[in-house]
DOVEX-864057 format. One line per 4 residues: for each residue x, y, z of N, C-alpha, C. Coordinates in Angstrom, 3 decimals. Example, Ala and Ser with C-alpha at 12.3 -4.5 7.8 and 13.67 -1.06 7.14 Angstrom:
# DOVEX-864057
13.190:-5.690:7.800:12.300:-4.500:7.800:13.200:-3.300:7.800  12.850:-2.250:7.080:13.670:-1.060:7.140:12.900:0.030:7.870
END
This chain:
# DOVEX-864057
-12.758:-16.245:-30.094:-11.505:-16.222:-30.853:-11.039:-17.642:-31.167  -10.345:-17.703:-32.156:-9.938:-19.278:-32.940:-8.584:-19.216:-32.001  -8.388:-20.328:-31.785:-6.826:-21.008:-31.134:-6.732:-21.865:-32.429  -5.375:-21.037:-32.687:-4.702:-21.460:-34.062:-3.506:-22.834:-33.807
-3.717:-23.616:-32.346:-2.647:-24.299:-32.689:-3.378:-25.727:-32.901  -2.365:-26.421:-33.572:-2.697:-27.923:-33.996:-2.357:-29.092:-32.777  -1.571:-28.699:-31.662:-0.953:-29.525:-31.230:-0.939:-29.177:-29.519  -0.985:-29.669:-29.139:-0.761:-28.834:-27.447:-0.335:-29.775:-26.304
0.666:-29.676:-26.138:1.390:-30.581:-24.896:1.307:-30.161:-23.768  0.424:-30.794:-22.830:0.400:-30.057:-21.224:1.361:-31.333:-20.136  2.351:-30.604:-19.841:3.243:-31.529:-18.771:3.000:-31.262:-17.484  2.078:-32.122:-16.975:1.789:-32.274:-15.616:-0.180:-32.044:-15.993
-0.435:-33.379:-15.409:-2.173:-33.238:-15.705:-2.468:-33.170:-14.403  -2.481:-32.389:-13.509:-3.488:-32.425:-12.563:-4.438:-30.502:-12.808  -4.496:-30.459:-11.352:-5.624:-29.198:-11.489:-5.508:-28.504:-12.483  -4.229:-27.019:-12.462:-3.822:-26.819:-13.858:-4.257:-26.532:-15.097
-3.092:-27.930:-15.488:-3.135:-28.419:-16.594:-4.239:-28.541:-17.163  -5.639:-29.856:-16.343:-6.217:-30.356:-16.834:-7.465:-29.197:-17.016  -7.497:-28.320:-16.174:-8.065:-27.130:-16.297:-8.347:-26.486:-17.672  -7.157:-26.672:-17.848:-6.542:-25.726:-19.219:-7.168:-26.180:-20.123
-6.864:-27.746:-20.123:-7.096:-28.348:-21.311:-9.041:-28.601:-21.675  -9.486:-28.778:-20.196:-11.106:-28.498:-20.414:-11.411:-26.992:-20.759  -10.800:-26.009:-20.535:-11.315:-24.929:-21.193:-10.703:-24.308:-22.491  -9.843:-24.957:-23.178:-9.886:-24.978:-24.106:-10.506:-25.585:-25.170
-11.201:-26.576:-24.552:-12.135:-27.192:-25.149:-13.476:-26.693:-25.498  -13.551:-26.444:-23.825:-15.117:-25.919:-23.806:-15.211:-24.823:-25.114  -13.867:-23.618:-25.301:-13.864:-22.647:-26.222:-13.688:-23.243:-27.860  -13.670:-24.588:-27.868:-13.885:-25.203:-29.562:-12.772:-25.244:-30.278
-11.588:-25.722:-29.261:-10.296:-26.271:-29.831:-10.491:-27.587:-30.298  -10.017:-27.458:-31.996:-10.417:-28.487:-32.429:-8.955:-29.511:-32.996  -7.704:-29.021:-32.185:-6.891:-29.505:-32.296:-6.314:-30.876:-31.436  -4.997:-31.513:-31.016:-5.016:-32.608:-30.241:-4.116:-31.802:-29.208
-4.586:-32.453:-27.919:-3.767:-32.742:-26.724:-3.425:-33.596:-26.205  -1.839:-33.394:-25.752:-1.411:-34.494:-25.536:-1.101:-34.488:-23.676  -1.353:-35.208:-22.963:-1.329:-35.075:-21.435:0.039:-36.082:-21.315  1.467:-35.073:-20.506:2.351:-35.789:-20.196:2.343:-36.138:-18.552
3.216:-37.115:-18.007:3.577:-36.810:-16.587:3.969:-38.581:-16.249  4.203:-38.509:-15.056:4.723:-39.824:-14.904:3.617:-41.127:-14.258  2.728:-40.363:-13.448:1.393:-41.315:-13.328:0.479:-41.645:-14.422  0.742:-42.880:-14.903:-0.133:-43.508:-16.392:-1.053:-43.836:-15.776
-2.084:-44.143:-14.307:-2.811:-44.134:-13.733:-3.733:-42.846:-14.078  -3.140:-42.233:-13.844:-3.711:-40.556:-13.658:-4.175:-40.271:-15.350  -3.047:-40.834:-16.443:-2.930:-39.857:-17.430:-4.355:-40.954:-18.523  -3.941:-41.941:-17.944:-5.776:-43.062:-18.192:-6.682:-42.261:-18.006
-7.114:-42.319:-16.717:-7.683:-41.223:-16.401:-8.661:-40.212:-16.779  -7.612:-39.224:-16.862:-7.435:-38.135:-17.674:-8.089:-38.367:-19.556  -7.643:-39.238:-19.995:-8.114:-39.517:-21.683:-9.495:-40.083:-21.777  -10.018:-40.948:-20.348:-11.191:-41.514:-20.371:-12.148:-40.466:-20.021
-11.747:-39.233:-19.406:-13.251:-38.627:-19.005:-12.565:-37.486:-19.897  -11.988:-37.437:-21.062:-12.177:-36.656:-22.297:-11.384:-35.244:-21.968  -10.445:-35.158:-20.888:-9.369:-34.212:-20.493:-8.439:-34.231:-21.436  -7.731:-34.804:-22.226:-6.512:-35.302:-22.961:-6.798:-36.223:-24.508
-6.635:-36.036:-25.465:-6.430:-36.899:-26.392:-5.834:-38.135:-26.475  -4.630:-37.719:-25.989:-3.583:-39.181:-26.072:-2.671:-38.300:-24.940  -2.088:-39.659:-24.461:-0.221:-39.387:-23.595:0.462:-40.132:-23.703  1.369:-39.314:-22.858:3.113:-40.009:-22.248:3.193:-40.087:-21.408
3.874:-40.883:-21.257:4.949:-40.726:-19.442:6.155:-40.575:-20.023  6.698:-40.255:-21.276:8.103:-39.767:-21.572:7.483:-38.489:-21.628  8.391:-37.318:-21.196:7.987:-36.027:-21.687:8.770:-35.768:-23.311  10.089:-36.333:-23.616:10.702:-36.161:-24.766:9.432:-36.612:-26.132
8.957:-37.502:-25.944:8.013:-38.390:-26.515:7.068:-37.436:-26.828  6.167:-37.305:-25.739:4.701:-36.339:-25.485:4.741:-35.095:-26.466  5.889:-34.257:-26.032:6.270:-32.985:-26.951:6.645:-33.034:-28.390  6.576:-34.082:-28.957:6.882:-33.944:-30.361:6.107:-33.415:-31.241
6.306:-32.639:-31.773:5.069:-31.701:-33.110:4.324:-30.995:-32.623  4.813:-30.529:-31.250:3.712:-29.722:-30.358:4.225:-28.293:-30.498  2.955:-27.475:-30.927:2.856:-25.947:-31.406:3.164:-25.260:-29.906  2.620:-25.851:-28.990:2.519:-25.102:-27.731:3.286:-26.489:-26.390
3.511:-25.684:-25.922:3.979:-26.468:-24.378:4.004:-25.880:-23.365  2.507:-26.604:-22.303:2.682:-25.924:-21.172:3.252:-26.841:-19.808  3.962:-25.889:-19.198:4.542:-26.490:-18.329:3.449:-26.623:-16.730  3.134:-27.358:-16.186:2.299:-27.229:-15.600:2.329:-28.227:-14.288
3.586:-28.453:-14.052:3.920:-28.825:-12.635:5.172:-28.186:-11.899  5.400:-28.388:-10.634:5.536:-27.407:-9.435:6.944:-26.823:-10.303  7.458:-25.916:-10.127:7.797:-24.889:-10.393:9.643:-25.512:-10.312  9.565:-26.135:-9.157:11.350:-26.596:-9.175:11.599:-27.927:-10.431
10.482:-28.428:-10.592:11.013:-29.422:-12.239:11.098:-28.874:-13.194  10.406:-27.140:-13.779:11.143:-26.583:-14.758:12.771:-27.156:-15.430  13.432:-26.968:-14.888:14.611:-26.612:-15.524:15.290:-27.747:-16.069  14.995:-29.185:-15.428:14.713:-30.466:-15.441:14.568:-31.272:-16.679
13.177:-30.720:-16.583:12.218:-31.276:-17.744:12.089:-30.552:-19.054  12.817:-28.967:-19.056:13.174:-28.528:-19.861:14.214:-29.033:-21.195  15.489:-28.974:-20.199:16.353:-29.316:-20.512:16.483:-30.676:-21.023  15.780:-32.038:-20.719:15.154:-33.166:-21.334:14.604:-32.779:-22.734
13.516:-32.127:-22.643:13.081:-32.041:-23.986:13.592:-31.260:-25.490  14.348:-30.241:-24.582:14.727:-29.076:-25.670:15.430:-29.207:-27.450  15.990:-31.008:-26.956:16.413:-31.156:-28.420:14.975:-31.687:-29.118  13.808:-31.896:-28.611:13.365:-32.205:-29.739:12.041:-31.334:-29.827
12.200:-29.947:-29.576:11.037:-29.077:-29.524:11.355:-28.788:-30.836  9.656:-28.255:-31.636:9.682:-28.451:-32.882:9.627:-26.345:-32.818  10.433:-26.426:-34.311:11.052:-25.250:-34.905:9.894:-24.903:-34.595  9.406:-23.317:-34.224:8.158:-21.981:-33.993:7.546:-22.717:-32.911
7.922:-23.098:-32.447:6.598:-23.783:-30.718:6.938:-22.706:-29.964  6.301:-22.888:-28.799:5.877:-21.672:-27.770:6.003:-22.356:-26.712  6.737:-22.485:-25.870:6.826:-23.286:-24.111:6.066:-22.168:-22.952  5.260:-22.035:-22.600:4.952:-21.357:-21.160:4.420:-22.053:-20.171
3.895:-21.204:-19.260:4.180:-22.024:-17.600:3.039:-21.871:-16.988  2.627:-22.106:-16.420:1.470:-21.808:-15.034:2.044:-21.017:-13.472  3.412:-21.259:-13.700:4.205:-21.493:-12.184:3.864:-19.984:-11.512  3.910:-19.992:-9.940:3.772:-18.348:-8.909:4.753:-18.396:-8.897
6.029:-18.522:-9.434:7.311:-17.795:-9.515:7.948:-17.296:-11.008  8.561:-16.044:-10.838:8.380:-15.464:-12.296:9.789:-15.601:-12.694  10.514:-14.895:-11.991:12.077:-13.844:-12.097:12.631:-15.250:-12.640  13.337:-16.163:-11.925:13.825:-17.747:-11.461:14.093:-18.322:-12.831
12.302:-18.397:-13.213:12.135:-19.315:-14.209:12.803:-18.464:-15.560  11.896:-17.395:-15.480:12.285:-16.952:-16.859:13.625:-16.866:-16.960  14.956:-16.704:-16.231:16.484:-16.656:-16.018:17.155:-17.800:-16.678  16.059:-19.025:-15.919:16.880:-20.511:-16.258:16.729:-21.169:-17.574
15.278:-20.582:-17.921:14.350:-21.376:-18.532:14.688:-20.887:-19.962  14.576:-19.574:-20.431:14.987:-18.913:-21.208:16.140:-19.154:-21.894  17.304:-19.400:-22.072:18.874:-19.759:-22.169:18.128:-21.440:-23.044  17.595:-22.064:-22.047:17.338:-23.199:-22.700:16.723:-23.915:-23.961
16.207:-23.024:-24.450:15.348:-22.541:-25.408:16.290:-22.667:-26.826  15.817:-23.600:-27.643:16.398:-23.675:-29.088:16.161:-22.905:-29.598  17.238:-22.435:-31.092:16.566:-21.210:-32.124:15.202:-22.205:-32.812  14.583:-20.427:-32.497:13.512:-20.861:-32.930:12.093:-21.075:-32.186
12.535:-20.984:-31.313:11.450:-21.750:-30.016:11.503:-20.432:-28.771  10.441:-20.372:-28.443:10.256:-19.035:-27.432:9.400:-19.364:-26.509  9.782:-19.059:-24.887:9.453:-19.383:-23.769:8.793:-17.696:-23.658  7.868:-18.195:-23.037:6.658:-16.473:-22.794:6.168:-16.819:-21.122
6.555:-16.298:-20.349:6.098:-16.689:-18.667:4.863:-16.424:-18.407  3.801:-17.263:-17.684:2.626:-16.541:-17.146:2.110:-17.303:-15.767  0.964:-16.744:-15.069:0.957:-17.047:-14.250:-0.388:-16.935:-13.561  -1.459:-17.825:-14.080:-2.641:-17.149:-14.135:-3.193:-17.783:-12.074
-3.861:-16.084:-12.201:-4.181:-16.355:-10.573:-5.278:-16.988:-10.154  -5.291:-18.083:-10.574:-6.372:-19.051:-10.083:-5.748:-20.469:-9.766  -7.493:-20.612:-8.787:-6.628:-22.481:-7.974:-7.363:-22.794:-7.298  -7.237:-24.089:-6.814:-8.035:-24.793:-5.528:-7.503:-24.811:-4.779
-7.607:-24.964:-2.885:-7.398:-26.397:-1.931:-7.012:-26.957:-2.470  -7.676:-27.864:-3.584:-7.492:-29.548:-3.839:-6.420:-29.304:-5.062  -6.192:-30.702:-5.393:-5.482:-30.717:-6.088:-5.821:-32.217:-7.331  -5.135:-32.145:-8.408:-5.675:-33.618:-9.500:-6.939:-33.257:-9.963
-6.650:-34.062:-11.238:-7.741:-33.598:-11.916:-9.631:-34.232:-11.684  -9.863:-34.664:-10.587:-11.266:-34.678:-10.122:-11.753:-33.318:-9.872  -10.319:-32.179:-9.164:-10.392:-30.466:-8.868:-10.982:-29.680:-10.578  -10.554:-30.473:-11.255:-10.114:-29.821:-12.618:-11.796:-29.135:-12.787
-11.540:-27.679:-13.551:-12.678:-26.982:-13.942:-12.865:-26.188:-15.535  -13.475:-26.806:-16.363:-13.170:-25.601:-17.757:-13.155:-24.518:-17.499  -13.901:-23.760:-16.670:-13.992:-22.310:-16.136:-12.826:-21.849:-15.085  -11.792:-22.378:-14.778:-11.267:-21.813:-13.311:-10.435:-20.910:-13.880
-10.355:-20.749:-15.152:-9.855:-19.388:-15.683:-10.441:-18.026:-16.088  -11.749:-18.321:-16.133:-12.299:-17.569:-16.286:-12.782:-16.613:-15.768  -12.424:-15.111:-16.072:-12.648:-14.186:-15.100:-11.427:-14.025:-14.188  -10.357:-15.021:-14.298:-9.194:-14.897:-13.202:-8.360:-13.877:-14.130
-7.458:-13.052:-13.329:-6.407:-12.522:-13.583:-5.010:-13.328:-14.150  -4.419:-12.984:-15.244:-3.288:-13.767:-15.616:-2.207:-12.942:-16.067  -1.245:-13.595:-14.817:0.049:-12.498:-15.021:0.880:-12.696:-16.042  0.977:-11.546:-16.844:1.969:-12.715:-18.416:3.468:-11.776:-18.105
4.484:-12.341:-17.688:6.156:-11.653:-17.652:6.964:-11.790:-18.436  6.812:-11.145:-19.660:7.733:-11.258:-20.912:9.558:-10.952:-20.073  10.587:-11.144:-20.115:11.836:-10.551:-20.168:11.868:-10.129:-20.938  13.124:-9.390:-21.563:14.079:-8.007:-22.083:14.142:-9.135:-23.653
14.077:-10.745:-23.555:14.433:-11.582:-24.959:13.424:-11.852:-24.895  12.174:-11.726:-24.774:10.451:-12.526:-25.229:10.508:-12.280:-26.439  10.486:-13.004:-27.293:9.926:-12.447:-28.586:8.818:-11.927:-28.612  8.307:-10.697:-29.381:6.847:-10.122:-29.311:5.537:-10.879:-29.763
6.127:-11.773:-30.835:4.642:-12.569:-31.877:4.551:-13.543:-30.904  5.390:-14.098:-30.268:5.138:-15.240:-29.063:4.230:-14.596:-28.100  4.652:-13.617:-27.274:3.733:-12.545:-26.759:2.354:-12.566:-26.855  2.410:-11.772:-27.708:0.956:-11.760:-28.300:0.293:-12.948:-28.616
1.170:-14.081:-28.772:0.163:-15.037:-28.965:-0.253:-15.737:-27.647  0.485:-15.771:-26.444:0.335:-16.549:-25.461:-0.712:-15.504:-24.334  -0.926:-13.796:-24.946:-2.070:-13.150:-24.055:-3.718:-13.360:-24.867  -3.282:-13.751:-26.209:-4.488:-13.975:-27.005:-5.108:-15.360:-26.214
-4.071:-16.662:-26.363:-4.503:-17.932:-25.912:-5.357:-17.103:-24.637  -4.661:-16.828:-23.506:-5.394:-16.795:-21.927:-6.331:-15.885:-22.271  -6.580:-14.606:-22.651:-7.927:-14.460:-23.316:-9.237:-14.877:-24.008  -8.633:-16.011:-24.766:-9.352:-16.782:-25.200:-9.837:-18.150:-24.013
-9.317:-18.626:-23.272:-9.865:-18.967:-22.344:-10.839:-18.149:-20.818  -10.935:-16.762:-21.417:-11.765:-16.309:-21.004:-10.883:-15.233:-19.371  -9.561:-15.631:-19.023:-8.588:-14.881:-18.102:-8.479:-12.861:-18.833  -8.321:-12.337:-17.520:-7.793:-10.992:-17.978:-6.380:-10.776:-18.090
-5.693:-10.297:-18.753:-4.463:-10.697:-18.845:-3.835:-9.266:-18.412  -2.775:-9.551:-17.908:-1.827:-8.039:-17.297:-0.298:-8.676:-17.408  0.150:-7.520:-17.992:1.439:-7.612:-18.298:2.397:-6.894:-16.941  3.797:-7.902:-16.354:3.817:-7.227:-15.598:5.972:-8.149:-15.528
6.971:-7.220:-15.197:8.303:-7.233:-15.107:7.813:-8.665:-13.969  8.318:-9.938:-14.619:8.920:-11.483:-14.173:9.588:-10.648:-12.440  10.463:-9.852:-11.989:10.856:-9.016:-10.574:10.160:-8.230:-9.831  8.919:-7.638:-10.890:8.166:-7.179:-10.103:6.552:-8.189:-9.927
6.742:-8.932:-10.148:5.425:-10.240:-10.277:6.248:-10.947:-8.886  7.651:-11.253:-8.750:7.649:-11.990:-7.624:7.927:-11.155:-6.341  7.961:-9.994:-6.032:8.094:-9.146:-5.012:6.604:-8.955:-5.228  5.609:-8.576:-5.923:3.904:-8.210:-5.198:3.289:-9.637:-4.733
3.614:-10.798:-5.506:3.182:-12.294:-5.072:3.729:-12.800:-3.375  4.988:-12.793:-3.501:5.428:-13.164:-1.885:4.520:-12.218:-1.018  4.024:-10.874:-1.393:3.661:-10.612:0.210:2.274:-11.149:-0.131  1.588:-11.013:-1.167:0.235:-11.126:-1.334:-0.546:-12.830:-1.815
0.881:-13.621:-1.975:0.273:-14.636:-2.284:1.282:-15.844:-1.508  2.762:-15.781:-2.050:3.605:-16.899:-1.414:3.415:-16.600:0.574  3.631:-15.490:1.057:3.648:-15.151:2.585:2.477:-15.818:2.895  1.320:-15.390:2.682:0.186:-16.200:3.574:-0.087:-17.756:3.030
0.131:-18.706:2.511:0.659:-19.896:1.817:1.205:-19.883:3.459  2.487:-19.844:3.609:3.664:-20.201:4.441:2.503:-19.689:6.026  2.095:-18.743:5.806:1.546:-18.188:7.490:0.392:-19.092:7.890  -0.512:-19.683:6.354:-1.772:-20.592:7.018:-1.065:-21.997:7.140
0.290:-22.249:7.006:0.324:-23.392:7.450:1.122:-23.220:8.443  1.429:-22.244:9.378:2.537:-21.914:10.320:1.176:-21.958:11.819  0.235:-21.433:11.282:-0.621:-21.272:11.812:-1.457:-22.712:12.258  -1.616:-23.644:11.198:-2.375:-24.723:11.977:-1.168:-25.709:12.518
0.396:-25.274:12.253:1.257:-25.810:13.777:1.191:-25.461:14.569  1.036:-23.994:14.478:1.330:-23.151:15.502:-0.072:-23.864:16.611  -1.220:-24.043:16.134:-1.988:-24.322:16.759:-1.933:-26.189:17.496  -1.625:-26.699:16.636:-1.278:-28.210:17.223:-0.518:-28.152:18.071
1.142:-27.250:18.140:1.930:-27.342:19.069:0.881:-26.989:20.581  0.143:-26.098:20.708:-0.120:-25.531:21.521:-1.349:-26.830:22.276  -2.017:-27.488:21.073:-2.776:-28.662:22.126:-3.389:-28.999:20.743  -2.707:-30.352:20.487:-3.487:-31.568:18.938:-4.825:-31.648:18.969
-5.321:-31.265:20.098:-6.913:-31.798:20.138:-7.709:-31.317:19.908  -7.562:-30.072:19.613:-8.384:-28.646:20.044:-8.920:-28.277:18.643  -7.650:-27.951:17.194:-8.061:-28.351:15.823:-9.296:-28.633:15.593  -9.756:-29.205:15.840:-11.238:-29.868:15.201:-11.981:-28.868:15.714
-12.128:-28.364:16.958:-13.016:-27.246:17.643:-13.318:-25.927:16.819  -12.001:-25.471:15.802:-12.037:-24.813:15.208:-13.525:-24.598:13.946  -14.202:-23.249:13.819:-15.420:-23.042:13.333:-15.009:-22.412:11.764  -16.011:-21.956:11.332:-15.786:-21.580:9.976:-14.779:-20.202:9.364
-14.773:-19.215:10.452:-13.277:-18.270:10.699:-11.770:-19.193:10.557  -12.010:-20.441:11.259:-10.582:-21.413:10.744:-10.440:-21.646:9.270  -11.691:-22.092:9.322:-11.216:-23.127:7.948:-11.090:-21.840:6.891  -11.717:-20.738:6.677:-11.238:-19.726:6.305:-10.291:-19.473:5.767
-9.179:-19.370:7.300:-8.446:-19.225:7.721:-6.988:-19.568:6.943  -7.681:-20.866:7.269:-6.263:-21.847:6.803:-6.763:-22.887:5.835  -7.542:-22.672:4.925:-7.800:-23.328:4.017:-6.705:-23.495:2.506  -5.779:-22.484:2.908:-4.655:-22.527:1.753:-3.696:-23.470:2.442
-3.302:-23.923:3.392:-2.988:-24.892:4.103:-3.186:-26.402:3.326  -4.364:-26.472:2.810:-4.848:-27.882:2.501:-3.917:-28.017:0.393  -3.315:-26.738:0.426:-2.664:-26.864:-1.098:-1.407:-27.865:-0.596  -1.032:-28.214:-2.186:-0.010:-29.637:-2.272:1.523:-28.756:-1.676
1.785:-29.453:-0.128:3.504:-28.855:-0.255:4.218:-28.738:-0.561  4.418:-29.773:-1.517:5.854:-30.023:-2.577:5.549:-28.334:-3.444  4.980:-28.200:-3.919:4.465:-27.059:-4.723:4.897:-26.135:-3.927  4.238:-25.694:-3.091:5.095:-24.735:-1.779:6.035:-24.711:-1.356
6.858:-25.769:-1.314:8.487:-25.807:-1.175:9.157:-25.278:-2.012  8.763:-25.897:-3.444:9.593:-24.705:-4.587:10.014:-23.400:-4.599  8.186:-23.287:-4.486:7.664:-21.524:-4.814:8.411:-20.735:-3.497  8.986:-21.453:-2.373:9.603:-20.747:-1.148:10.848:-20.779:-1.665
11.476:-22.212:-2.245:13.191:-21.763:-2.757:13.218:-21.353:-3.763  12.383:-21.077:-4.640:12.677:-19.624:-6.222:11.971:-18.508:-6.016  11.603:-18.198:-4.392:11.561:-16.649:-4.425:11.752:-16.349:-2.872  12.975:-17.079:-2.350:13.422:-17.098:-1.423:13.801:-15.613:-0.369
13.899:-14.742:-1.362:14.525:-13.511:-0.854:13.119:-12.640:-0.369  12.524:-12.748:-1.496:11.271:-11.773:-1.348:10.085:-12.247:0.027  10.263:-13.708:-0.292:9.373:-14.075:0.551:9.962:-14.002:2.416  11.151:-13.892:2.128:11.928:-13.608:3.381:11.654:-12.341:4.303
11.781:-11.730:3.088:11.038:-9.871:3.619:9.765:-9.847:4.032  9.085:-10.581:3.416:6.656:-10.656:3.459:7.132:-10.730:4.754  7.968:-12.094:5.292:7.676:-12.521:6.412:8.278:-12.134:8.025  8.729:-10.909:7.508:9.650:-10.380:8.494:8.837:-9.261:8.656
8.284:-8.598:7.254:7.390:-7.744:7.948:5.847:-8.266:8.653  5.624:-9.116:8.421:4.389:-9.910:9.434:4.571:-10.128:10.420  5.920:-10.852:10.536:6.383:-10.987:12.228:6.554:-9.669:12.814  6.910:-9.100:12.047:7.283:-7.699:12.676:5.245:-6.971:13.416
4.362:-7.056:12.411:3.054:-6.937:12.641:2.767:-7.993:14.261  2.801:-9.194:13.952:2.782:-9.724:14.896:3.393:-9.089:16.360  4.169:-8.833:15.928:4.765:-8.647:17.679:4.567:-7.156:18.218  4.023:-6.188:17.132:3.000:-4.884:17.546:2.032:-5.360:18.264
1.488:-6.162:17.745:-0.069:-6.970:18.106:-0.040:-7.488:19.273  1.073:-7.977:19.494:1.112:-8.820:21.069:1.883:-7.798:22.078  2.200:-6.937:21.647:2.711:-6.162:22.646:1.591:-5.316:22.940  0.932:-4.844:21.944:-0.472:-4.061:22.238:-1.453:-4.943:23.863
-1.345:-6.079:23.385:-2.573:-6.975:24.345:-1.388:-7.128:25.801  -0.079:-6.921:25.390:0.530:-7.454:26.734:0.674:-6.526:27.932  0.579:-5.137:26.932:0.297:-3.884:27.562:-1.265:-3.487:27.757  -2.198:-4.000:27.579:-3.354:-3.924:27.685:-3.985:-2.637:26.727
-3.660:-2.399:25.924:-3.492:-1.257:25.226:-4.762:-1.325:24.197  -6.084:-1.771:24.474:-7.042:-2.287:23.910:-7.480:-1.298:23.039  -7.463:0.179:23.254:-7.319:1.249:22.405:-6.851:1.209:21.149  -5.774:1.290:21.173:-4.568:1.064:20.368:-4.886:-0.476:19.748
-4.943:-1.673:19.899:-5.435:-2.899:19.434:-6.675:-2.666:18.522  -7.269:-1.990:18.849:-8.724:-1.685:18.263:-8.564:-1.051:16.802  -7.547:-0.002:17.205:-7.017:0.572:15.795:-6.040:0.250:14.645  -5.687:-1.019:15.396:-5.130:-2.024:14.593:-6.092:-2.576:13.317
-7.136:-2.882:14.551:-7.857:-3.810:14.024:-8.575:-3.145:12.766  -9.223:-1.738:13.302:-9.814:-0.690:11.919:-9.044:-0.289:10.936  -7.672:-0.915:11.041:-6.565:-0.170:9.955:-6.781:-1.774:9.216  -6.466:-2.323:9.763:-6.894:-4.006:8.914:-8.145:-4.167:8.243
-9.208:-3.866:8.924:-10.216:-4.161:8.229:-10.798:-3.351:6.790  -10.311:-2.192:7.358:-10.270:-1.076:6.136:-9.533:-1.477:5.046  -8.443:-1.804:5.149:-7.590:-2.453:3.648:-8.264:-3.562:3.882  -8.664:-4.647:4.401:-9.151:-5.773:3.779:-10.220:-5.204:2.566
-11.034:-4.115:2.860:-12.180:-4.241:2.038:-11.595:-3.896:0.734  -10.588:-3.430:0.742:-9.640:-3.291:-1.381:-9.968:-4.694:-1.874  -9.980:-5.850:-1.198:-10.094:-7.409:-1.777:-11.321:-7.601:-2.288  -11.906:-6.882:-1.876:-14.038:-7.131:-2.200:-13.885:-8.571:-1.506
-14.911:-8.990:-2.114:-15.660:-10.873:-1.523:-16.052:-11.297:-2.825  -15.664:-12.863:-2.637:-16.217:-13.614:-3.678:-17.842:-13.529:-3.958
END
């Protein structure tokens, strides 16, 4: 499929972004990109190994004449960096997001929006550990799931154009209510975020040294741990409520679990364990 835009502003070049912008390439966008953000280190970079056309470190600057704008850093500078640019977004552009929080954004983000100009939410489920664009992959969309959360004001031709784009980068796209995207994410995506890093304190408190002993079930384990925190701090205060509940019902799991072993109840533990493993297998394996 042709990507009909001339212009494409990605704010924030690391994984992402720069993602984006190699697989739109790879698919024979023959238009310009422009890579914004505040490291001109990074955004060098970025233009020398052929990620980016040209940049900014102004975002007002970067966005000028741009058909599309993606927003593509942590989720609490939305409203920010929005609001910076909005006087000079050009009449019919399209602003969307990358961000794991849906409800928040589309609330704040939306309102901000000049006539003329239409914000379309999405949220495609792919990512690394790592982070910056050395992580960056033309493919890490491909084949991933991408949540697109129109609100009750999406315009429809915006719509449709922002499930065509992630299609065209090769994502499956699912349409799904911005309230009900952040209540299935907290238990299934923001909760364990917060539990693999609760988990390698939980384990330091108990003895710093020991960490390293840990085998390939750890790193497993807690390999979502090694994602950027600032990013995780957001995504915990713009879906604060939901993720409050994931984690109350885990603790709540938890302390079945330890009461099972404190009672010696190895029976009963066992059938824990076959009720877990059985829903694990709904996930398949990479």
């Amino acid at each position: 499929m042709t990507i009909h835009f001339k212009h494409i502003a990605i704010i924030g070049v690391g994984l992402m972004g720069s993602s984006f912008a190699l697989a739109l390439k790879k698919k024979g966008f023959k238009g310009r990109i422009t890579g914004i953000g505040r490291n001109k280190k990074n955004l060098i970079k970025a233009k020398r190994l052929g990620i980016i056309d040209n940049y900014s470190t102004s975002h007002a600057e970067g966005i000028k004449d741009a058909d599309l704008i993606l927003l593509a850093v942590p989720v609490g500078q939305f409203e920010a960096i929005v609001g910076n640019i909005r006087g000079g977004i050009k009449k019919g552009a399209i602003v969307t997001d990358v961000g794991s929080v849906k409800a928040l954004i589309v609330k704040k983000i939306e309102p901000l929006m000049p006539e003329g100009v239409h914000f379309v939410g999405a949220h495609p489920i792919a990512g690394k550990e790592c982070s910056g664009i050395s992580c960056a992959s033309a493919d890490l969309y491909r084949n991933a799931r991408c949540i697109i959360t129109p609100g009750p004001n999406t315009n429809k031709n915006a719509l449709k154009t922002i499930i065509a784009l992630w299609k065209a980068v090769g994502s499956k796209t699912l349409l799904m209510k911005p309230e009900a995207h952040d209540m299935i994410y907290a238990s299934v995506s923001h909760m364990p975020h917060v539990a693999a890093y609760a988990l390698v304190n939980g384990i330091m408190k108990a003895d710093g040294k020991i960490l390293p002993y840990g085998g390939r079930g750890l790193r497993d384990m807690t390999r979502i741990a090694l994602s950027p925190p600032g990013l995780w701090r957001d995504i915990c205060a713009c879906n604060k409520k939901n993720i409050l509940k994931s984690l109350k019902k885990f603790s709540s799991s938890i302390s079945h679990v330890t009461g099972l072993i404190e009672r010696s109840d190895w029976d009963g533990l066992e059938k824990e364990f076959i009720r877990a493993q059985e829903a694990r297998k709904l996930l398949g394996s990479d």
